[in-house]
SEPA-310414 format. One line per 2 residues: their letters; for each residue x, z, y of N, C-alpha, C. Coordinates in steps of 0.001 Angstrom, whole numbers, plus 500000, padded with zeros to 6 digits. Example, Ala and Ser with C-alpha at 12.3 -4.5 7.8 and 13.67 -1.06 7.14 Angstrom:
! residues 2
as> 513190/507800/494310/512300/507800/495500/513200/507800/496700  512850/507080/497750/513670/507140/498940/512900/507870/500030
***
This chain:
! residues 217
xx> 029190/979424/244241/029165/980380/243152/029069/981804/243700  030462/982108/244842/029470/983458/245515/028263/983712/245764
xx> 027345/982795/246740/026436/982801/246873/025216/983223/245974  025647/982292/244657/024616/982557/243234/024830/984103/242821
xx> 026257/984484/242839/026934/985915/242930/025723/986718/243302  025827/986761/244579/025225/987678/245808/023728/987483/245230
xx> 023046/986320/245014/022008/986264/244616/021946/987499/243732  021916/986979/242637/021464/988004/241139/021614/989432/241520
xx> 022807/989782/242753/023402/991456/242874/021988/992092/243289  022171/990940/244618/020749/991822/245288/019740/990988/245491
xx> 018980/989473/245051/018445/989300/245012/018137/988543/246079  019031/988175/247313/018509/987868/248468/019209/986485/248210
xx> 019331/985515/248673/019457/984464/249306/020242/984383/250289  021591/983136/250253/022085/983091/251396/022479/980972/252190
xx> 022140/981012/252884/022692/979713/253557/023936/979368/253920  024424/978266/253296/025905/978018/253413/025924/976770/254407
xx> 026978/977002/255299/027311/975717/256388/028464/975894/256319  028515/974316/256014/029923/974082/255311/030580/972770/256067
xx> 030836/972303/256893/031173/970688/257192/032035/970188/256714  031281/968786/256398/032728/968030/255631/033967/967848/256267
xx> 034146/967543/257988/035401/967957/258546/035971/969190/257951  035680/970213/258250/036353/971498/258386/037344/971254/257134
xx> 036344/970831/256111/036834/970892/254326/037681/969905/254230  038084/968913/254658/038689/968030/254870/040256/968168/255699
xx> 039952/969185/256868/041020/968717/258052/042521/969454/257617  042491/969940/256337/043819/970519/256003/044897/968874/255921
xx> 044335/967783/255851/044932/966652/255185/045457/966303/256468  044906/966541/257371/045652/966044/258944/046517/967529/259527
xx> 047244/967889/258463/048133/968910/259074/049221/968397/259845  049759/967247/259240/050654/966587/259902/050671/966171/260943
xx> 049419/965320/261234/049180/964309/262209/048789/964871/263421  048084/966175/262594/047612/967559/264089/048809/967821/265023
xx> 049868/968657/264142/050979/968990/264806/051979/968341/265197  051863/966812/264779/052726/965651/265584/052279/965639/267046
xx> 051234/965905/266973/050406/965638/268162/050543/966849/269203  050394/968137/268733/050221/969575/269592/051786/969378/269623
xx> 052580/969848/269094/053954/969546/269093/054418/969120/269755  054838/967541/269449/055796/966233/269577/055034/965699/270771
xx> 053954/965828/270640/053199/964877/271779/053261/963607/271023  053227/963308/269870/053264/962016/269321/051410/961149/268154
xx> 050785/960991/269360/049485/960699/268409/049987/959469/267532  049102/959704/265923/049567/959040/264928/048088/958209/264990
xx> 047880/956719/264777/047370/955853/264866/047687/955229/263174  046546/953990/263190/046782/952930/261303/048192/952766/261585
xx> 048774/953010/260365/049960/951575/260538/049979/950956/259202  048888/950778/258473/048630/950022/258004/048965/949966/256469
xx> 049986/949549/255782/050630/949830/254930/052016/949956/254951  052723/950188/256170/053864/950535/256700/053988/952080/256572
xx> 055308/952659/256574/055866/954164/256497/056119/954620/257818  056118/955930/257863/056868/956317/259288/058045/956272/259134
xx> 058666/956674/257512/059839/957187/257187/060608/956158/256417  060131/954877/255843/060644/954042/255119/060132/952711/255706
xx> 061506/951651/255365/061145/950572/256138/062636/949762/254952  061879/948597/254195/060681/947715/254432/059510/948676/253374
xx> 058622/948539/253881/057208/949491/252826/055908/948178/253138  055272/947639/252279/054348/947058/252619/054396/946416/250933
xx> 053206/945503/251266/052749/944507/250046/052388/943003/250517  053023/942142/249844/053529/941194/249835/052968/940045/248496
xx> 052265/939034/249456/051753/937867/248603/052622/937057/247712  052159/936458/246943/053795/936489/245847/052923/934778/245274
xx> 053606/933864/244917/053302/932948/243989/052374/931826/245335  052910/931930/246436/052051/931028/247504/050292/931595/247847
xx> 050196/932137/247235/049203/933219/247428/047882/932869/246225  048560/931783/245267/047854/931589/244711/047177/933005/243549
xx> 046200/932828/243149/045470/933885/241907/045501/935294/242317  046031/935459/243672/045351/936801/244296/046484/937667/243958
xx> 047620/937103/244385/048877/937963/243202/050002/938776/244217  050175/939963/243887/050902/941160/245225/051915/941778/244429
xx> 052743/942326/245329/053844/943326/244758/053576/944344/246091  053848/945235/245587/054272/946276/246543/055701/946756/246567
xx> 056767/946955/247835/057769/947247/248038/058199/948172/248848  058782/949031/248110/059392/950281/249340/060800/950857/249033
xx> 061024/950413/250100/063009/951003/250301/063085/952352/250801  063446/953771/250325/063476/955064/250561/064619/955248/251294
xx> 065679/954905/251125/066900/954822/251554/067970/953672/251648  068876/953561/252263/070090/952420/252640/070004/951914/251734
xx> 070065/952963/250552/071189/951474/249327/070358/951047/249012  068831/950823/248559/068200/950758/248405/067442/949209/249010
xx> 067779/949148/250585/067691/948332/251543/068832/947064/251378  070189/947847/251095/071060/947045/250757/071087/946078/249256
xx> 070359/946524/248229/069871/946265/247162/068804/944870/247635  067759/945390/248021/066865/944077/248423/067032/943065/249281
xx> 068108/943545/250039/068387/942308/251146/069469/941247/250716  070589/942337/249897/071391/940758/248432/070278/940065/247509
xx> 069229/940612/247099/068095/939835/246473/067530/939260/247093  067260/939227/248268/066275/937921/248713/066899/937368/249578
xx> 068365/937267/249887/069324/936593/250474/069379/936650/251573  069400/938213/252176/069886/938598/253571/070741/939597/253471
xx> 071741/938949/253019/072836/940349/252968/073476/940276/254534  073029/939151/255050/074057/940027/256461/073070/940773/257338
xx> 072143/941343/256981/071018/942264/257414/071113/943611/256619  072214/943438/255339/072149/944618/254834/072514/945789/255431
xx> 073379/945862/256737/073850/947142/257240/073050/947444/257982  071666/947411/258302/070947/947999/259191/070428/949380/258499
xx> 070502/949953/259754/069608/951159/259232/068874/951625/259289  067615/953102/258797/066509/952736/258728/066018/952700/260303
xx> 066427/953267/261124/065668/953128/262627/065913/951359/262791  067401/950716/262643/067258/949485/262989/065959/948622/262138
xx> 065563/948851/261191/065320/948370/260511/063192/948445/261005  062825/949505/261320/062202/950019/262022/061767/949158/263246
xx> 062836/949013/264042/062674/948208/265019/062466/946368/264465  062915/946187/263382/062901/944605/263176/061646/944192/261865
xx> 061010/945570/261676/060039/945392/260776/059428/944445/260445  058919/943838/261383/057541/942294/261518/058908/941252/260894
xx> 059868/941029/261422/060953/940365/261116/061416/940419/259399  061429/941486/259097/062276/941993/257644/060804/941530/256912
xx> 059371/941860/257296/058517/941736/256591/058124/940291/256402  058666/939168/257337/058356/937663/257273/059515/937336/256210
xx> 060828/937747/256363/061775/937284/255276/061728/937557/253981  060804/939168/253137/060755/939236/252383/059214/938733/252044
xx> 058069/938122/252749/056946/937433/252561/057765/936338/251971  058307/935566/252430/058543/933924/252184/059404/933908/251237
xx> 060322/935408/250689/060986/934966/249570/059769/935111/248020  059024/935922/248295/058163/936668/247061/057019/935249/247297
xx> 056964/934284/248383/055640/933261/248041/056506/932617/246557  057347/932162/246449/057619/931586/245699/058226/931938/244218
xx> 057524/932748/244042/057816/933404/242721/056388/934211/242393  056220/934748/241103/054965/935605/240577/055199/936787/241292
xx> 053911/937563/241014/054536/939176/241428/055180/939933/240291  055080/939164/238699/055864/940142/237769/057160/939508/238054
xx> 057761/938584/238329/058853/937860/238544/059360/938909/239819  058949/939093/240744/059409/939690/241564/059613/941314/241442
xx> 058973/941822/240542/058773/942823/240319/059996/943635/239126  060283/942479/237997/061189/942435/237146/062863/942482/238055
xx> 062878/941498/238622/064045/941332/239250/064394/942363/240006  063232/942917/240670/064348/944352/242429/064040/945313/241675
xx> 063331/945488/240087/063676/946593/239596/065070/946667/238973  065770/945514/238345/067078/945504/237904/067723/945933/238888
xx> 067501/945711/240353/068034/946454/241096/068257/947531/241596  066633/948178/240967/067014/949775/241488/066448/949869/242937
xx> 065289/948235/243411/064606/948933/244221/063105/949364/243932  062505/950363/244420/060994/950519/244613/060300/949260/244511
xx> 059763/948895/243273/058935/947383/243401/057614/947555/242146  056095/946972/242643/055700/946843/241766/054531/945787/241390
xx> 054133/945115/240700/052923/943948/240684/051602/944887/241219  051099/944619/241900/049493/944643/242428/049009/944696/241316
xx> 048366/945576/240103/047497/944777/239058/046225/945030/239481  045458/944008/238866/043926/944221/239069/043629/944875/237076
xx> 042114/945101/237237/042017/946200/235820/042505/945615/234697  042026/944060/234354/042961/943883/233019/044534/943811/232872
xx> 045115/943813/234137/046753/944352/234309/046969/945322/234196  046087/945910/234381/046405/947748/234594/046618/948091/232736
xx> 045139/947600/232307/045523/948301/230347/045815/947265/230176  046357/946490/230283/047729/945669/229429/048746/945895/229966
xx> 049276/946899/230494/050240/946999/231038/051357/948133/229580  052481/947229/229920/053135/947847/228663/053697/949554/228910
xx> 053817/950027/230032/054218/951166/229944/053347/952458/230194  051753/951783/230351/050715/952787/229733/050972/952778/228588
xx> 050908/951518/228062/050320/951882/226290/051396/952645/225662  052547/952630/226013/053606/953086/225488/053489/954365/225615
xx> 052854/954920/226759/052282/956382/226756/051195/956613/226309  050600/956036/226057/049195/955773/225557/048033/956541/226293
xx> 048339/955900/227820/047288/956531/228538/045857/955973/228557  045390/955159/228121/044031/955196/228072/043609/955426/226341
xx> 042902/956308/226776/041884/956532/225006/040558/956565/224882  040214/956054/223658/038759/955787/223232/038032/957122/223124
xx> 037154/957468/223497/036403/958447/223618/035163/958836/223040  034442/959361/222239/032482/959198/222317/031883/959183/223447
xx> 030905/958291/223839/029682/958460/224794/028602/958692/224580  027558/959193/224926/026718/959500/224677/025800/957917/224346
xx> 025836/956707/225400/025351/956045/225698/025775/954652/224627  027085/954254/224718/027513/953030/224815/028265/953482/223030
xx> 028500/954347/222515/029136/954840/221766/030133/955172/221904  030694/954434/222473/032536/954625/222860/032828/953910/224324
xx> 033987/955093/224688/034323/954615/226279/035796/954473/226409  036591/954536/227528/037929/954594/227698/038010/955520/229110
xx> 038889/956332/228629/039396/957753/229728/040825/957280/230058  040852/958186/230761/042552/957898/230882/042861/959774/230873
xx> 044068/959615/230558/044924/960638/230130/045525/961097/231531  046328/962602/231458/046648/962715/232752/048219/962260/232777
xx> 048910/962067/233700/049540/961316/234529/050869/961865/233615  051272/963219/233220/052319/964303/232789/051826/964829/231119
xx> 052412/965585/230656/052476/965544/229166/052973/967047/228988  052282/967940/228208/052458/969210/228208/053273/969281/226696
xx> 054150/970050/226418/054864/970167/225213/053944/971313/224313  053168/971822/224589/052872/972610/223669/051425/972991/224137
xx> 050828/971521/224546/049324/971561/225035/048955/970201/224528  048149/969812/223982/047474/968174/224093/046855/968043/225377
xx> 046876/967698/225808/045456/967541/227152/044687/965748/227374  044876/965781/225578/044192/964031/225259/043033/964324/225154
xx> 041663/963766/226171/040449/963645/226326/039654/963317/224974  038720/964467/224468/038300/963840/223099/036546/963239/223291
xx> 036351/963708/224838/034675/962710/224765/034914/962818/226434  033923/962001/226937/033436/961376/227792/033226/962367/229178
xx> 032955/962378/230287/032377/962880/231299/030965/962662/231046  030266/963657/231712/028560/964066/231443/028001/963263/232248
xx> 026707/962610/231506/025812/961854/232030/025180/962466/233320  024691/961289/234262/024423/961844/235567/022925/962548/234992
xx> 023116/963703/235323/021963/964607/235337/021653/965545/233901  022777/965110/233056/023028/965591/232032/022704/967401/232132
xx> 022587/968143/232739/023029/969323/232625/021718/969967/233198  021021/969097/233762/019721/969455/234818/019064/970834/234855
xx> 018478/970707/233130/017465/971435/232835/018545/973350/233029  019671/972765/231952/020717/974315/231619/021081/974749/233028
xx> 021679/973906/233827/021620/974876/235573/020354/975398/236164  019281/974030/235692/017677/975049/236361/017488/976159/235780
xx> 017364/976583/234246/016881/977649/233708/017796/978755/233494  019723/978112/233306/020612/979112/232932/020892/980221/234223
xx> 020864/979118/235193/022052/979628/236280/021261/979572/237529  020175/978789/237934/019083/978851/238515/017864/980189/238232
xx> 017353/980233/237098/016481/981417/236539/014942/980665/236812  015351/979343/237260/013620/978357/236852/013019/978322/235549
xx> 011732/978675/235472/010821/978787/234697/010588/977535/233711  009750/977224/232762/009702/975895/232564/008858/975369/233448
xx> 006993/976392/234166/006528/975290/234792/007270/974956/236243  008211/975877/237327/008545/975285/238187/009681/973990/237599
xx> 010635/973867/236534/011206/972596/236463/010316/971366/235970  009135/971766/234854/008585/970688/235578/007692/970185/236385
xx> 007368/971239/237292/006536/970440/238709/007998/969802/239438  009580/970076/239091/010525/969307/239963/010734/968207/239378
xx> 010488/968328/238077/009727/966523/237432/009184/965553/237847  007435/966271/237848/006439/965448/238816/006822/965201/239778
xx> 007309/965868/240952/007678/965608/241881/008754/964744/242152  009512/964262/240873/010859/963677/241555/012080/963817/241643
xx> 011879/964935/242438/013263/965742/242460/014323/965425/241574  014295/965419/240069/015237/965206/239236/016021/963833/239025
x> 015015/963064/239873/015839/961727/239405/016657/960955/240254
***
């Protein structure tokens, strides 16, 4: 938008080099200065925490129908909570470094308790507990899921195309804002012509020799 700026002021043209690293590398702030720092290079770990342990996802029901929970203990009691549920309470006093160290271990005992149960079964239960637990859903779990609708995060929308679509709502709820989606996101290329002629300053015949040519599609 500067650029377009600078355009119209004076008319000139400018080239932007931009790399997708550069634009990107704010997200490895952490992992940078673990490293310059600590001397500690950060590598996958997969679906494991640095900071929480047990954290992973877990096949549930013998692995039948593709069915997961995800589980994460933030803190002790938390740990102590899931380990009376799946019947290792004399593992409950570890802490999180011990726990850390016996990971592959803690992660085989709570695999083999969750094969034998669903993932909403498992999911129902270590929430009565008050631990971090949740079913894997795939999309028709996701909107049947009772505590979207109860927020009523997905809504019917106009499309241009299909007549009607489904959005989703944002995540938080403003008291004295709606921010409920009343149509659709813009068709790919929807806008073509109004950026060539509005904001571009293309003519009609250069947009459509970018017709003939292609370009647009």
């Amino acid at each position: 938008m500067a650029a377009l700026d600078h355009r119209e002021r004076t008319g000139d043209g400018m080239v932007l080099d931009f790399s997708q690293a550069e634009g990107g590398i704010h997200f490895l702030t952490e992992a940078i200065l673990d490293q310059e720092v600590n001397g500690f290079p950060q590598s996958r770990i997969g679906n494991a925490d640095r900071w929480m342990t047990p954290h992973s996802v877990y096949a549930c029901r013998d692995g039948i129908d593709d069915e997961w929970v995800a589980i994460a203990c933030e803190n002790d009691d938390q740990w102590r909570a899931l380990a009376g549920a799946i019947g290792a309470g004399k593992l409950s006093g570890l802490s999180v470094s011990q726990r850390r160290e016996r990971e592959g271990e803690l992660d085989e005992l709570i695999q083999s308790w969750c094969l034998s149960r669903s993932a909403v079964e498992v999911t129902e239960l270590l929430q009565r507990e008050a631990v971090p637990a949740h079913q894997v859903q795939n999309s028709p779990e996701v909107i049947s899921d009772k505590q979207l609708l109860y927020r009523n995060h997905f809504v019917e929308v106009p499309h241009e195309i299909y007549e009607t679509t489904w959005a989703e709502q944002y995540g938080f709820r403003l008291s004295k804002s709606d921010g409920t989606p009343t149509r659709s996101g813009p068709l790919w290329g929807e806008h073509n012509f109004e950026i060539l002629a509005d904001l571009l300053g293309y003519d009609g015949d250069q947009i459509a020799d970018l017709v003939i040519a292609g370009v647009l599609e």
